[in-house]
C-alpha positions, 0 to 999 in steps of 0.5 A: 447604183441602184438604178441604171438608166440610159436614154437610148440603147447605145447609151446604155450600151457606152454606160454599162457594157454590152450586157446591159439588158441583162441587169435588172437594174437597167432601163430606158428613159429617152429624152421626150419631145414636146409635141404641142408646138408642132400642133400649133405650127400647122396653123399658119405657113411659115414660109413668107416670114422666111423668103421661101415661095410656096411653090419652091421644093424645100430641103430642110435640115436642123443642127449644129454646124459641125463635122458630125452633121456632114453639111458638105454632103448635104450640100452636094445632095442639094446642088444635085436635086437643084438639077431637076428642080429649079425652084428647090431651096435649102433651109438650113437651120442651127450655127457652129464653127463650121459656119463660114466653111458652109457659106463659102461652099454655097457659094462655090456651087452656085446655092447662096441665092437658093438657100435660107439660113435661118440661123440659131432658131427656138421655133423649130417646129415653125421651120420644120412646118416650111420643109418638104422633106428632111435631109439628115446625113450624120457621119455618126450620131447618138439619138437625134432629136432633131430626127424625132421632131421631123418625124412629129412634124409630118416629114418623110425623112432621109437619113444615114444608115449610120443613125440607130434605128430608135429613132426612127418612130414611123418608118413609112416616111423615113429612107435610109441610104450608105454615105457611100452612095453617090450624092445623085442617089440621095437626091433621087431619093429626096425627090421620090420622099417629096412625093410622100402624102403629108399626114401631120396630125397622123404623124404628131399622134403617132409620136405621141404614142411613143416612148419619145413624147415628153408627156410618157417620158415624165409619167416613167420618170415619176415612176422611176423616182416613187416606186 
């Protein structure tokens, strides 16, 4: 080969070993973002099409339901943020085999009437403009997009110590907490992010300045293919 790419570190690492960095051949190109909707979706709420009252404390989440993505925990955080706040609501966002098992452990703790699932969705920049805080409790990942877009959203984020730190663009809005700390912790630590000042536009330019928005993305692959 002549050139090695890879869309984050950990690829690299998985795709050409350890010593990777040191091929001259190798390089970074990361899977860019379109930050335009999220402009647009500050333009209306979002949250009257979704059943969601403005007043309600919204924890939102976006992926594939599926075992990586830890639902259950995420679940557990919910039902122990519900306990301070009442008028809290779940928004979850995606589809996949585990589904069912989801609903049926909703219902178990009693947060089917508090939760909206808003299913397989192209509009997540709109969702995500209804949320207050992004919850994201991976047991493993790569480079999460959807972590990428919460952070252009404006969202202060908590997540798994287990997802790299690429992904995190600006650190002042994101939290990171072990899968082995108690699910009351994670909600004490939702309920503190739900304080956050919100600064979208802010966070949106932010983003845009970082190799993860889609308009530096296409400028390194032009390079990539005409040097």
């Amino acid at each position: 080969a002549t050139e090695l790419v890879a869309a984050s570190r950990l690829a690299a690492g998985a795709l050409f070993g350890e010593r990777w960095t040191a091929d001259r051949r190798s390089r970074l190109l990361h899977c860019g973002i379109d930050l335009a909707p999220f402009a647009d979706a500050v333009l209306s709420d979002p949250r009257p099409a979704l059943g969601i009252d403005r007043g309600d404390f919204v924890i939102g989440h976006v992926g594939r339901f599926d075992t990586p993505k830890n639902h259950a925990f995420l679940l557990e955080v919910a039902s122990e943020v519900l306990r301070v706040r009442p008028r809290t609501r779940l928004l979850l966002v995606g589809g996949g085999p585990l589904l069912p098992t989801v609903i049926a452990r909703l219902e178990e703790l009693g947060l089917m009437d508090r939760t909206t699932l808003a299913g397989i969705r192209p509009d997540v920049a709109n969702l995500m403009a209804a949320m207050d805080v992004f919850v994201f409790p991976s047991v493993w990942e790569g480079l999460p997009l959807t972590l990428l877009e919460a952070q252009a959203a404006g969202l202060p984020c908590v997540i798994s110590d287990v997802i790299t730190d690429e992904a995190v663009i600006l650190p002042h809005l994101t939290r990171r907490l072990s899968l082995r700390d108690a699910p009351r912790a994670w909600a004490d630590a939702v309920l503190d992010a739900g304080r956050v000042p919100r600064c979208p536009a802010e966070a949106r330019a932010r983003v845009e300045q970082s190799s993860f928005s889609i308009s530096h993305c296409l400028d390194a692959l032009y390079e990539l293919y005409t040097a």
